[in-house]
Structure formats: C-alpha cells, structure tokens
Residue, then its C-alpha position, 0 to 999 in steps of 0.5 A: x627200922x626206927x623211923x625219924x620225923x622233923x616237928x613241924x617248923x613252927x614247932x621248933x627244931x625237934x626230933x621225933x622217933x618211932x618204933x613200930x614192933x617190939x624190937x625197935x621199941x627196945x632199942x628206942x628205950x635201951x638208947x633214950x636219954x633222960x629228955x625223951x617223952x614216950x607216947x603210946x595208945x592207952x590199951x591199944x596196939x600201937x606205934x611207940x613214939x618217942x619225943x628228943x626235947x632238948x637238954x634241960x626242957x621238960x614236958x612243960x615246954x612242948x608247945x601244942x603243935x609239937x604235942x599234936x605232932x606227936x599224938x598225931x603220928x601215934x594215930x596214925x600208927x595205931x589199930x584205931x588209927x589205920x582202920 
C-alpha cells in the first residue's frame, strides 16, 4: 500500500507519496509524472518518497517546510530513522 501525506498548510497544497518496499516503490516510479522529486537515505534502507510539484515547478520552487516535510518522513521511515 502506497501512503499519501498533505505538506504541512504553511507549505502549500502538496502531495507527498511513500512507498515502504520495492513493489510500492515500483508503482510509484511506473506512474510518476515528470514534476515529481525522489528522496531516499543516501546507502541506507529506507522508505522512497516522492514529492507531486505542481505543473511546470521545479525543485527551486520547494520552500523549506515542504523540504523538511519531506526529509523528515524519509527519517522517520528509515533503519537510522526508527531505531
């Protein structure tokens, strides 16, 4: 099962998708669409997460809540993270 988060409201109207194995993983990258932004633990085993930007936005257009948000479901979601 893929889990969907809201960003926090100060952060805009953003959806954030995670996938916690491989299979959910794949489905995520198999029906991304080109605005999304992957974020993992660099060498660690962790949950993917995946950002839905807007249409035409970029990675220069996240603010810092909607980074945090994201970094912070990624620890969380992490070995590191939970132990």
């Amino acid at each position: 099962m893929v889990f969907y988060f809201k960003a926090r409201p100060e952060a805009g109207d953003y959806t954030i998708y995670m996938g916690v194995d491989k299979h959910e993983n794949e489905e995520l990258i198999k029906y991304g669409f080109p605005e999304d932004i992957w974020f993992h633990v660099d060498k660690m085993s962790s949950a993917h997460v995946y950002l839905r930007l807007n249409k035409g936005q970029t990675i220069d257009d996240m603010s810092e809540g909607l980074l945090e948000d994201c970094a912070q479901l990624v620890k969380a979601n992490s070995i590191q993270g939970n132990a």
